[in-house]
MARGU-909633 format. One record per atom (N, C-alpha, C, O): residue in three letters; x negated, y negated, z. Coordinates in steps of 0.2 Angstrom, whole numbers, padded with zeros to 4 digits, always signed. Each point is the difference from the previous one (the first is absolute). Last residue first. Layout:
BEGIN
AlaXYZ
...
***
This chain:
BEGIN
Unk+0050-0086-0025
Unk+0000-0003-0006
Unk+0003-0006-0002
Unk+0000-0003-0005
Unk-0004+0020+0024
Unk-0006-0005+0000
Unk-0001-0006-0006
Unk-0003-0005-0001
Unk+0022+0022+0006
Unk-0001-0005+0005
Unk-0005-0004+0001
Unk+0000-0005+0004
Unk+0002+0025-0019
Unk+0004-0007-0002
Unk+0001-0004+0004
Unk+0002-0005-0002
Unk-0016+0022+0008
Unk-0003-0004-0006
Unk+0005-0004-0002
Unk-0002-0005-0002
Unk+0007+0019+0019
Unk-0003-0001+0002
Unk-0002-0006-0006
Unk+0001-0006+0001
Unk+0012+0023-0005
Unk+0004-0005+0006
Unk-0006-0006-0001
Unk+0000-0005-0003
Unk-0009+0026-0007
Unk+0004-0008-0005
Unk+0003-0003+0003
Unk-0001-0006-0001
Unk-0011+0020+0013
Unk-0001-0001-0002
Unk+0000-0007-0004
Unk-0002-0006+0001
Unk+0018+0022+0011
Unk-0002-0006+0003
Unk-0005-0002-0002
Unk-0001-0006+0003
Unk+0009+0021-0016
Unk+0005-0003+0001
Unk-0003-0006+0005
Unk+0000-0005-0002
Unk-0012+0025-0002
Unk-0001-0005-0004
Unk+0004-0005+0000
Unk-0003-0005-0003
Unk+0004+0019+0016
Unk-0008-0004+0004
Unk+0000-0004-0008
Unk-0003-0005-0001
Unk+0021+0020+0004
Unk+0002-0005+0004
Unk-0008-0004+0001
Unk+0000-0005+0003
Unk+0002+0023-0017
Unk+0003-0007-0001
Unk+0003-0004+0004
Unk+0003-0005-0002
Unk-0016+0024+0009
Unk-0004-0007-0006
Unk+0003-0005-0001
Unk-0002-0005+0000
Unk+0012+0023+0015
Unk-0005-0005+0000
Unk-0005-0004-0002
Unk-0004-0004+0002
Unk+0018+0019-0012
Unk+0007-0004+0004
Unk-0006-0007+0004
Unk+0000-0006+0000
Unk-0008+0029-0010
Unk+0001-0006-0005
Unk+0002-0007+0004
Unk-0004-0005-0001
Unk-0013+0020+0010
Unk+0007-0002+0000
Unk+0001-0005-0003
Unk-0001-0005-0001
Unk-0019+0023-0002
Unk+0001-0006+0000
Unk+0008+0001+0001
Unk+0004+0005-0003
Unk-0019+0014+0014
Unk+0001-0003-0006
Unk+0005-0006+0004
Unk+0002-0001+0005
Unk-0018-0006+0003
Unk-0001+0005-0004
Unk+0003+0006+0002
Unk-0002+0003+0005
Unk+0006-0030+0006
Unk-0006+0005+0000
Unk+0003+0005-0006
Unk+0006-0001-0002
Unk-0010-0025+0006
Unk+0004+0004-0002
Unk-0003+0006-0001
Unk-0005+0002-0002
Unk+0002-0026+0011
Unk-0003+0005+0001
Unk+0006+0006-0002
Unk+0005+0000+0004
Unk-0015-0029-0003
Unk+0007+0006+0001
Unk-0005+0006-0004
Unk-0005+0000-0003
Unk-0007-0020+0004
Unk+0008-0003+0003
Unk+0005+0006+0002
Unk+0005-0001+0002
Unk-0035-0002+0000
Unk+0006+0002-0007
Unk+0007-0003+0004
Unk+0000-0002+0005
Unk-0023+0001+0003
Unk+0002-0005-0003
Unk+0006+0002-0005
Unk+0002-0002-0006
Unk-0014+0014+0023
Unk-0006-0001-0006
Unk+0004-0006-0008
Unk-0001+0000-0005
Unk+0010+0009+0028
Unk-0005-0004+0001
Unk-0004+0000-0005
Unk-0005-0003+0001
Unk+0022+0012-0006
Unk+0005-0005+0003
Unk-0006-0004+0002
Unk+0000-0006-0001
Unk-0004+0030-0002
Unk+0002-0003-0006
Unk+0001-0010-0001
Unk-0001-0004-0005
Unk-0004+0021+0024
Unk-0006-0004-0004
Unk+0004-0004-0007
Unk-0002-0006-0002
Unk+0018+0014+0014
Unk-0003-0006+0003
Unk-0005-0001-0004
Unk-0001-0006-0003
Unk+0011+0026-0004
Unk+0004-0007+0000
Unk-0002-0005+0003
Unk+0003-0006-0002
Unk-0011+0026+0009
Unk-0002-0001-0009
Unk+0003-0005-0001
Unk-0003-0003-0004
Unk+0008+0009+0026
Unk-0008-0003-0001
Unk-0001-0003-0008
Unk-0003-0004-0002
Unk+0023+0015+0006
Unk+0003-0007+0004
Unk-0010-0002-0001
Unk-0002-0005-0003
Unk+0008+0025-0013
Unk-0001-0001+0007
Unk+0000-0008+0002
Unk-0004-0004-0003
Unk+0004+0016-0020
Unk+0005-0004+0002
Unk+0002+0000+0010
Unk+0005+0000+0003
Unk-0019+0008-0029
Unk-0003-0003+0006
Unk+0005-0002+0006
Unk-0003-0004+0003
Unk+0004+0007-0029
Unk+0001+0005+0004
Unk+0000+0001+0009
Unk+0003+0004+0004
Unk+0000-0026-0022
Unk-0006+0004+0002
Unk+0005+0007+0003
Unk+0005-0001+0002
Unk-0006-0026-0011
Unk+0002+0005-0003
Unk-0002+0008+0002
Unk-0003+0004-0004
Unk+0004-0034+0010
Unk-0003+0009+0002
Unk+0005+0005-0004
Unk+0007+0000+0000
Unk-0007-0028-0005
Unk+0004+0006+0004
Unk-0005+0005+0000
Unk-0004+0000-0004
Unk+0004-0030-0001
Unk-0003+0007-0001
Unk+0002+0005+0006
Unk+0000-0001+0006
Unk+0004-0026-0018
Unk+0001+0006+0003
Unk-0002+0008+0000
Unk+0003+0004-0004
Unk-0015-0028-0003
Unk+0006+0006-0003
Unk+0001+0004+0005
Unk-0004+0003+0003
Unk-0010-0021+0000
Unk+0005-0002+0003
Unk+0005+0004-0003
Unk+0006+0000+0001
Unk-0030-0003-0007
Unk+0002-0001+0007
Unk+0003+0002+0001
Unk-0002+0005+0003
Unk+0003-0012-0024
Unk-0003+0007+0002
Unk-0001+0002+0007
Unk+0001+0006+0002
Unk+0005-0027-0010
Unk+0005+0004-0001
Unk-0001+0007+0001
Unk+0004+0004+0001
Unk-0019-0021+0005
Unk+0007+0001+0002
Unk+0005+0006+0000
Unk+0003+0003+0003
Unk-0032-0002-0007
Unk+0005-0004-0003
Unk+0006+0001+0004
Unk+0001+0005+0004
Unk-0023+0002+0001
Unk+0002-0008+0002
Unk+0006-0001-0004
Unk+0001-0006+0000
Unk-0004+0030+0011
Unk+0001-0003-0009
Unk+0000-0009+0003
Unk+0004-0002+0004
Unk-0003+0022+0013
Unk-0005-0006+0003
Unk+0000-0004-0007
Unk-0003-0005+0001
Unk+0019+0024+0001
Unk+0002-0005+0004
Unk-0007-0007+0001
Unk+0001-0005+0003
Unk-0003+0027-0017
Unk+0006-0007-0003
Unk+0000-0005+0008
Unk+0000-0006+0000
Unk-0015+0023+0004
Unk-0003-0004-0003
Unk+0006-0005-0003
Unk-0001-0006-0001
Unk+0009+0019+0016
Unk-0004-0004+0002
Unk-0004-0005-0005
Unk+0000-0006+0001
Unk+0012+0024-0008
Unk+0004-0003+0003
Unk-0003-0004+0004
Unk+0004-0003+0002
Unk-0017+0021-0011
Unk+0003-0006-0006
Unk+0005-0006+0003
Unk+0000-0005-0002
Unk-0006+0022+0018
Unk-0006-0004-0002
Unk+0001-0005-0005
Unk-0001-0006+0000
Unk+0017+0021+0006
Unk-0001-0003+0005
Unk-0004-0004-0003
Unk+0002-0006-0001
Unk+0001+0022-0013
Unk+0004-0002+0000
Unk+0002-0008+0004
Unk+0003-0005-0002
Unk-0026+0018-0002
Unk+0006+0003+0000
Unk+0004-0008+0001
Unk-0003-0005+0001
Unk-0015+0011-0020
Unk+0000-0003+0010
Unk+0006+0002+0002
Unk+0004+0001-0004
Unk-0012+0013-0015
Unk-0007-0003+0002
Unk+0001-0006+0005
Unk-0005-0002+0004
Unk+0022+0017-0009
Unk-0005+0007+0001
Unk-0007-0006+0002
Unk-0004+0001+0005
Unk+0031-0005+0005
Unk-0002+0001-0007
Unk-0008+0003+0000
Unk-0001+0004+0005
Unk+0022-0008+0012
Unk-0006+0006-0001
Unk-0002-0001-0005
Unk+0001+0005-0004
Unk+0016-0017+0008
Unk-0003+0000+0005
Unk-0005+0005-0001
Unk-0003+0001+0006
Unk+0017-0017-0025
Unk-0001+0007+0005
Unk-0004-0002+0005
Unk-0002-0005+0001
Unk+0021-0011-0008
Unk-0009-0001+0001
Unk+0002+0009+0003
Unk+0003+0002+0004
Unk+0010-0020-0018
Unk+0003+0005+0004
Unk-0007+0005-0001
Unk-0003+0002-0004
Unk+0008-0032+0001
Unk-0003+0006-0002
Unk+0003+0006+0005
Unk+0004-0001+0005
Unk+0008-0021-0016
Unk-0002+0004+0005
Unk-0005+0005-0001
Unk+0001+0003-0006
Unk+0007-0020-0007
Unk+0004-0003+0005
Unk-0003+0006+0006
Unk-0001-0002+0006
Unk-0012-0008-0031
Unk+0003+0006+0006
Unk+0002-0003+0004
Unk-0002-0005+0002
Unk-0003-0009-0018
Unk-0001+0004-0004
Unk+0003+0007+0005
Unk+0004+0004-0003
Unk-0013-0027+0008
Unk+0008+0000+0000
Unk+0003+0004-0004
Unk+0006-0001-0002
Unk-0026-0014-0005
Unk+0001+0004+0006
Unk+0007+0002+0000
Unk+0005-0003-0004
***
């Protein structure tokens, strides 16, 4: 385990979308799969489209086109994140 630090989850994929995969990692009996962080990556970026997001178990929500400035900040808190657990 301990192979990805983050997933960066489409939201409109063709056979479940984006939302849906993000529920099913969140019910993984495993821990670590549990508990990857996961972003939205979408076009979508109405205050609604970010909540489903949020209610379907993601952690953040990056809307389309991609801001560099804030990825590296979601990667940056990311790793903050994982040497604190180390």
């Amino acid at each position: 385990d301990g192979a990805y630090d983050l997933i960066l989850m489409d939201v409109q994929m063709p056979v479940m979308n984006g939302r849906d995969a993000a529920r099913q990692i969140r019910k993984s009996g495993r821990d670590y799969v549990r508990n990857i962080p996961i972003y939205a990556m979408t076009a979508d970026a109405f205050a609604e489209d970010v909540q489903a997001c949020i209610d379907a178990g993601m952690d953040g929500h990056l809307s389309k086109p991609i801001d560099v400035k804030k990825i590296c900040e979601v990667l940056r808190t990311i790793k903050d994140n994982k040497e604190r657990e180390e």
